[in-house]
Wavefront OBJ file of the C-alpha trace (Angstrom):
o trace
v 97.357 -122.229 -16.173
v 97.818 -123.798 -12.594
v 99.523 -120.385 -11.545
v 96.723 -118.381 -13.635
v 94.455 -120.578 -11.348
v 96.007 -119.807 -7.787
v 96.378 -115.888 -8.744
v 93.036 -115.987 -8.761
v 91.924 -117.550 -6.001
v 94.842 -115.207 -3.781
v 92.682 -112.763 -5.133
v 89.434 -113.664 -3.916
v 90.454 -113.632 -0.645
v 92.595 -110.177 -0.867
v 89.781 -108.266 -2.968
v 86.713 -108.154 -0.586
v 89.818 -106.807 1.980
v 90.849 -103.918 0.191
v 89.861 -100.101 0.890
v 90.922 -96.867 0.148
v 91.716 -96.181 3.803
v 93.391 -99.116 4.743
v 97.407 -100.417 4.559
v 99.068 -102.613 3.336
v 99.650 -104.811 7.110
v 95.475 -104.001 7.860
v 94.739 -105.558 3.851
v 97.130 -108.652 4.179
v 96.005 -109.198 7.783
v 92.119 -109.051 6.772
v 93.050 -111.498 4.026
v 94.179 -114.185 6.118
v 91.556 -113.557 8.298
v 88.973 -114.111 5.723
v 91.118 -117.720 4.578
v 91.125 -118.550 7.774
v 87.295 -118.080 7.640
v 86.585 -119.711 4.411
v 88.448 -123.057 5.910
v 86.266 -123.113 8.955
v 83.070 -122.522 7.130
v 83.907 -125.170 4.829
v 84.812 -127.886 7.354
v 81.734 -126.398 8.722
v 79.631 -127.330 5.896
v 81.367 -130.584 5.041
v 80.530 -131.698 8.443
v 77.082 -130.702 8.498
v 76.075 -132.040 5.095
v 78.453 -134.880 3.587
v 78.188 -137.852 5.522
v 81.205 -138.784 5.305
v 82.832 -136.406 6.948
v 80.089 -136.402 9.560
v 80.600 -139.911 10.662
v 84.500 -138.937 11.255
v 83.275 -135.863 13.272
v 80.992 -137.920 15.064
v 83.665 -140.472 15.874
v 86.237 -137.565 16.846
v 83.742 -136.115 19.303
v 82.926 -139.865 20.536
v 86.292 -140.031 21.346
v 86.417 -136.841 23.595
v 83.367 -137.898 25.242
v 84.442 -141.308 26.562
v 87.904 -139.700 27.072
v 86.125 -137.305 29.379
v 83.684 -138.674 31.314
v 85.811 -142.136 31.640
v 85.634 -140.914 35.615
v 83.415 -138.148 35.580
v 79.291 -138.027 36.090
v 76.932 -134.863 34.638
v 76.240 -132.486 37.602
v 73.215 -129.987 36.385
v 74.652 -126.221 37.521
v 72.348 -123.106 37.655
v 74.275 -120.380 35.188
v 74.564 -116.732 37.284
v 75.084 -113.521 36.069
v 78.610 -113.244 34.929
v 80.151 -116.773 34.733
v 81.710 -118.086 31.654
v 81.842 -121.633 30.800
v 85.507 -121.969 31.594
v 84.659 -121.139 34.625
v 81.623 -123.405 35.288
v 84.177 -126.365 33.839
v 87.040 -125.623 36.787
v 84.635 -125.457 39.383
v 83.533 -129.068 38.873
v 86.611 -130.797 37.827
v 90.731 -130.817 39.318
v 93.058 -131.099 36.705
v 91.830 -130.485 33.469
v 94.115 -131.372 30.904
v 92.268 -130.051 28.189
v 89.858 -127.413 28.502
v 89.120 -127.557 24.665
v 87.592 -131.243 24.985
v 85.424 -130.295 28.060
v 84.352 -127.466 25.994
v 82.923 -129.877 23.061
v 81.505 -132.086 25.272
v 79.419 -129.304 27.693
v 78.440 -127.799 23.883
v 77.536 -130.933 22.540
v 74.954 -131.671 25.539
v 73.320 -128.026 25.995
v 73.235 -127.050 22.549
v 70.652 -124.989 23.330
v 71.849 -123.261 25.950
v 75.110 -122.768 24.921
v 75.841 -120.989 22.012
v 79.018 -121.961 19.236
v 81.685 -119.663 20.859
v 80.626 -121.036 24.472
v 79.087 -118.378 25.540
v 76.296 -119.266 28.296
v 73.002 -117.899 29.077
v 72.651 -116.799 32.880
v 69.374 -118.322 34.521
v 69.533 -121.509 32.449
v 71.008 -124.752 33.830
v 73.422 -126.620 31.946
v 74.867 -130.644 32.295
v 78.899 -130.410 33.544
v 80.684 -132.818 33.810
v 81.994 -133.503 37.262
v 84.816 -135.308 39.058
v 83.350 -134.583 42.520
l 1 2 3 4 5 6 7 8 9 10 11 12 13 14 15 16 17 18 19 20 21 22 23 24 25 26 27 28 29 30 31 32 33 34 35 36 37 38 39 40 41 42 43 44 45 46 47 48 49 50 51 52 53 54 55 56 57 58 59 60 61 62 63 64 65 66 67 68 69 70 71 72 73 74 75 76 77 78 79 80 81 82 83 84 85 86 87 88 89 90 91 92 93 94 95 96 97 98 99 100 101 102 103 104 105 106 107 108 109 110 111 112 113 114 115 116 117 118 119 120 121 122 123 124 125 126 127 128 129 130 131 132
């Protein structure tokens, strides 16, 4: 039954993949593309609506913050035409270790400026964290 079980969920995630036109590489790859998806959705959802698993996200990103800005201060920067927010980030700071945790924390403090793949809207300012 357990291997009944697993066929089926293997299929779920091949079946909305498959096309007349495609191969067998483009199917398999689209598959794991759309697990991949399903896992990040889920911890998506988990984190936005079971407590639980909030209060650990919270605590994670806690974490990164104090890790962070342990030296650092927010500098407000004026977003032109063309700059990403990797960018912005190296500008203000020397030796980043991890550009993933300045990411979260730059997110976490202009969420409405900065949109979920850290993209950044040009004309807006935005709070950086700065070693200068």
């Amino acid at each position: 039954m357990k291997y009944f079980l697993l066929f089926l969920i293997i299929l779920s995630f091949i079946g909305p993949a498959v096309d007349d036109n495609k191969s067998t590489g483009d199917v398999i790859t689209d598959s794991i593309y759309n697990y991949i998806t399903c896992l990040d959705n889920t911890a998506n959802y988990l984190v936005d609506n079971v407590s639980f698993f909030s209060n650990i996200s919270e605590k994670l990103y806690k974490a990164s913050y104090d890790s962070i800005m342990k030296n650092r201060v927010f500098q407000s920067h004026l977003v032109q035409s063309g700059e990403t927010l990797d960018s912005i980030i190296q500008l203000y700071n020397n030796n980043i270790d991890d550009i993933e945790t300045f990411r979260k924390v730059v997110y976490k403090e202009n969420q409405d400026i900065v949109s979920s793949s850290y993209d950044v809207k040009a004309g807006e300012y935005i709070l950086v964290p700065s070693d200068r």
